[in-house]
N, CA, C and O atoms as CSV, one atom per row, in Angstrom:
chain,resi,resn,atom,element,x,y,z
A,1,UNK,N,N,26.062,32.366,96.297
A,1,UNK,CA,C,24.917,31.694,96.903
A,1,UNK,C,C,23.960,31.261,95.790
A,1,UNK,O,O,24.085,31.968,94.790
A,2,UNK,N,N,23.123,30.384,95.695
A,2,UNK,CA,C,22.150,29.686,95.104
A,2,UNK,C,C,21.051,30.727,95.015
A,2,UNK,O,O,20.923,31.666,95.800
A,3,UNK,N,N,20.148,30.420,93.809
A,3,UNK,CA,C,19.414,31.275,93.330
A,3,UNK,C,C,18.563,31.295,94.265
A,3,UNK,O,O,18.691,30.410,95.111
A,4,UNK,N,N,17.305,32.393,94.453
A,4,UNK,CA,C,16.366,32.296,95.679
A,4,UNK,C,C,14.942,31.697,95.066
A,4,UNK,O,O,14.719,31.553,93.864
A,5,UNK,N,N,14.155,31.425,95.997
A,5,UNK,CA,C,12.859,30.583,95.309
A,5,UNK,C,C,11.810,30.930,96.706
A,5,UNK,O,O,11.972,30.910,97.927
A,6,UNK,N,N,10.880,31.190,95.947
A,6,UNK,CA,C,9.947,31.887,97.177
A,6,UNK,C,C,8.857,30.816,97.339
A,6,UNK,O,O,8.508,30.048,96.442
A,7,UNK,N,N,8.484,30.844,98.274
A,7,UNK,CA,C,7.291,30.213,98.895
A,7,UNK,C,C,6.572,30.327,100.050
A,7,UNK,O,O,6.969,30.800,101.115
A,8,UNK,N,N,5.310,29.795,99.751
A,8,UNK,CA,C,4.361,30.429,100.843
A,8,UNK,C,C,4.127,29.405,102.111
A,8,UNK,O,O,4.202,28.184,101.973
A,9,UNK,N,N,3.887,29.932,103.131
A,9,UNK,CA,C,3.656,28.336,104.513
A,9,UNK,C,C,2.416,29.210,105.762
A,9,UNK,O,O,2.194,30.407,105.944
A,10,UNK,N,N,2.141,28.623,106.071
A,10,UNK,CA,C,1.347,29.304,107.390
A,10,UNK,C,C,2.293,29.423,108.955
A,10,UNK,O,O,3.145,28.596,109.279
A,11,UNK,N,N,2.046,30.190,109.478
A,11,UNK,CA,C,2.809,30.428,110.459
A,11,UNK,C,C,1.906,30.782,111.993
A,11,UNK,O,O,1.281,31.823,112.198
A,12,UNK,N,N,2.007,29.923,112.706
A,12,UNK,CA,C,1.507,30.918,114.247
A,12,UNK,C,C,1.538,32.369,114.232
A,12,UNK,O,O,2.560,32.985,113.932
A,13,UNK,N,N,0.374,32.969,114.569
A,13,UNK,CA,C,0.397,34.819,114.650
A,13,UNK,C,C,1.521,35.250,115.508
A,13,UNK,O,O,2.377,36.100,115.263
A,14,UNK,N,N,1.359,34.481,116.605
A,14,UNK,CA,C,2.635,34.907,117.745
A,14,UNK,C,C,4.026,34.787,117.209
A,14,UNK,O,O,4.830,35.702,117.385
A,15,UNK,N,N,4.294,33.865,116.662
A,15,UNK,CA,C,5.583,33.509,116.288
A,15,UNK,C,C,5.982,34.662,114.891
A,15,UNK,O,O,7.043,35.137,114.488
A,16,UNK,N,N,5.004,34.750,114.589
A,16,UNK,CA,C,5.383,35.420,113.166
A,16,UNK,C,C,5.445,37.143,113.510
A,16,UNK,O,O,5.888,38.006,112.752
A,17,UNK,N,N,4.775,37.373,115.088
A,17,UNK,CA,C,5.079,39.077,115.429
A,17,UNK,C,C,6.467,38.742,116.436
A,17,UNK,O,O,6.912,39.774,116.939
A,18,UNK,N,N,7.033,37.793,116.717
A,18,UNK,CA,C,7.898,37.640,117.546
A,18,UNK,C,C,9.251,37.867,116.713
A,18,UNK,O,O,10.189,38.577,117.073
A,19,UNK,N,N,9.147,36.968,115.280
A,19,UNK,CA,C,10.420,37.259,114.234
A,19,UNK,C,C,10.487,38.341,113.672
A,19,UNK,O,O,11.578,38.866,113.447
A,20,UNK,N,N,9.095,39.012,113.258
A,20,UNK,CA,C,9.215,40.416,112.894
A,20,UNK,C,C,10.084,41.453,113.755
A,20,UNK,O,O,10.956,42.092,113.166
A,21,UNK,N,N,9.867,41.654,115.202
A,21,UNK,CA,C,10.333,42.088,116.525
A,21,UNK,C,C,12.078,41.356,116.085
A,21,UNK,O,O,12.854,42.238,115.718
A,22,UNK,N,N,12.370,40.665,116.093
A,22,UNK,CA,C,13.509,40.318,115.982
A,22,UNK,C,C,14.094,40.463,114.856
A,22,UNK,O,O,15.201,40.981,115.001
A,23,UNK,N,N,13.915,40.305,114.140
A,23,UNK,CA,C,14.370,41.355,112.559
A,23,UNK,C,C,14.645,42.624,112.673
A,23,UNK,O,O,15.566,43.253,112.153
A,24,UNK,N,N,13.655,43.051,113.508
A,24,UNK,CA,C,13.791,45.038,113.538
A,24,UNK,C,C,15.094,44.871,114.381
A,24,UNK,O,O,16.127,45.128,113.764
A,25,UNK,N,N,15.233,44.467,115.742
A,25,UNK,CA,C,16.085,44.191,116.702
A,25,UNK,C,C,17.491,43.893,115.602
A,25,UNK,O,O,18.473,44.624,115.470
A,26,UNK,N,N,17.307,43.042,115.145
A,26,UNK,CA,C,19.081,42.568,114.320
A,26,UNK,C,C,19.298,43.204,113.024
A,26,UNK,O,O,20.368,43.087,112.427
A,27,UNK,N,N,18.305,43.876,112.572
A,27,UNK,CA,C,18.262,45.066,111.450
A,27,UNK,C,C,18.648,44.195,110.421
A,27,UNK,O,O,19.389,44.528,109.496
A,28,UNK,N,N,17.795,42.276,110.679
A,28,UNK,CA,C,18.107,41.723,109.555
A,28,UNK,C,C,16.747,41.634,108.951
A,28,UNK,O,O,15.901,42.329,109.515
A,29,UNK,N,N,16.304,40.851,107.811
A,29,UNK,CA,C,15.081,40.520,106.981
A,29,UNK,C,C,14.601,39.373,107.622
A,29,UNK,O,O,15.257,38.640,108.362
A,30,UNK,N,N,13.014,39.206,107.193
A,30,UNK,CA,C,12.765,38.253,107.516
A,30,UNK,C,C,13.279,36.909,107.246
A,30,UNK,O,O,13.519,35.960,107.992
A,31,UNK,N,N,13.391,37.086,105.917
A,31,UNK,CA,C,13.787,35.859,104.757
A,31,UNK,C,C,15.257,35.826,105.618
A,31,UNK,O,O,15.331,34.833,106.342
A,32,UNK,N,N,16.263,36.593,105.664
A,32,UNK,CA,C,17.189,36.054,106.440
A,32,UNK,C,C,17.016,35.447,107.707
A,32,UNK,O,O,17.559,34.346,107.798
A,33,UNK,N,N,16.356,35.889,108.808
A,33,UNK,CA,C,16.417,35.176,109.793
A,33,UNK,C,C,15.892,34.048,109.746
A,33,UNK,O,O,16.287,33.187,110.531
A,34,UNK,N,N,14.580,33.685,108.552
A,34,UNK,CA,C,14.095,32.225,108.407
A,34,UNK,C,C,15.306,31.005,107.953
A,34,UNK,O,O,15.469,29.882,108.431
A,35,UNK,N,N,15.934,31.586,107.035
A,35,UNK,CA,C,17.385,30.923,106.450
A,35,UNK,C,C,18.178,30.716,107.593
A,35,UNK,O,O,18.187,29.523,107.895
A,36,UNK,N,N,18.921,31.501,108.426
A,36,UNK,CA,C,19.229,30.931,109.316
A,36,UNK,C,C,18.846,30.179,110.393
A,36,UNK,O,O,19.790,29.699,111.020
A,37,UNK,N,N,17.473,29.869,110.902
A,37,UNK,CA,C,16.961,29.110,111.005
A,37,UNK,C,C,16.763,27.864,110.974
A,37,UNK,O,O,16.793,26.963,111.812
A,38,UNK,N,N,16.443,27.975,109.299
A,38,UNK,CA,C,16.079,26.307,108.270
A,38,UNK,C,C,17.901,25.619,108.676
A,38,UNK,O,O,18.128,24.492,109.116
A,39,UNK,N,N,18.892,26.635,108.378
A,39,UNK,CA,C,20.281,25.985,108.732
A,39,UNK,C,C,20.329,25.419,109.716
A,39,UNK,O,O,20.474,24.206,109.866
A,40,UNK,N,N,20.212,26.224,110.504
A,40,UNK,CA,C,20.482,25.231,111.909
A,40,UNK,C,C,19.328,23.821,112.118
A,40,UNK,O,O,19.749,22.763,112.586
A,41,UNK,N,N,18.513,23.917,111.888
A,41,UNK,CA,C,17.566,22.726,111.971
A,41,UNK,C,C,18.023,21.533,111.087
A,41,UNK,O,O,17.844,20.367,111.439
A,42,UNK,N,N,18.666,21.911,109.835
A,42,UNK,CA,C,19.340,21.302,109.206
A,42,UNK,C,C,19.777,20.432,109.642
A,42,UNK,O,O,19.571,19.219,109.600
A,43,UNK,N,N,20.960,21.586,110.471
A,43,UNK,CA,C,22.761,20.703,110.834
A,43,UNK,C,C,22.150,20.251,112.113
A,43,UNK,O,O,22.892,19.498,112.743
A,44,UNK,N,N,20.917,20.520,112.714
A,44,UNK,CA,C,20.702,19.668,113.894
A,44,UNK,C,C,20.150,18.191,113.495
A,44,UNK,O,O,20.539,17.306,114.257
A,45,UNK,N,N,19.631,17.936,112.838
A,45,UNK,CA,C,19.143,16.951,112.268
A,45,UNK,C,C,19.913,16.165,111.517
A,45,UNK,O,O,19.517,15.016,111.321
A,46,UNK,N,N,20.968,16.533,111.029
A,46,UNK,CA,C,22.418,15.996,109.803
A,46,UNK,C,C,23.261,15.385,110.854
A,46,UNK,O,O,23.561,14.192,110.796
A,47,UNK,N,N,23.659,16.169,111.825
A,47,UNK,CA,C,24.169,15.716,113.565
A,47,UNK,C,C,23.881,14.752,113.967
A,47,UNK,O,O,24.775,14.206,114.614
A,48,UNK,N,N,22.548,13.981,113.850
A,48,UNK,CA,C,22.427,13.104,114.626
A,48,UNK,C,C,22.385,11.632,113.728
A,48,UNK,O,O,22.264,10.556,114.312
């Protein structure tokens, strides 16, 4: 995988205790569930 590169963004409060909650739930990281995420928005957007 490609090197990692951090950066900062603002986020809705709700949304950002909702992914936390879901991280604990999939016993994944945040940074992972954002990555999978950014992917799919990706390939939704590459799709069309």
């Amino acid at each position: 995988m490609s090197k990692k590169k951090t950066f900062s963004t603002r986020i809705d409060q709700d949304l950002l205790k909702a992914l936390k909650h879901l991280a604990v739930d999939q016993d994944k990281s945040l940074g992972a569930l954002l990555e999978e995420a950014i992917k799919d928005l990706l390939k939704k957007y590459k799709a069309k």
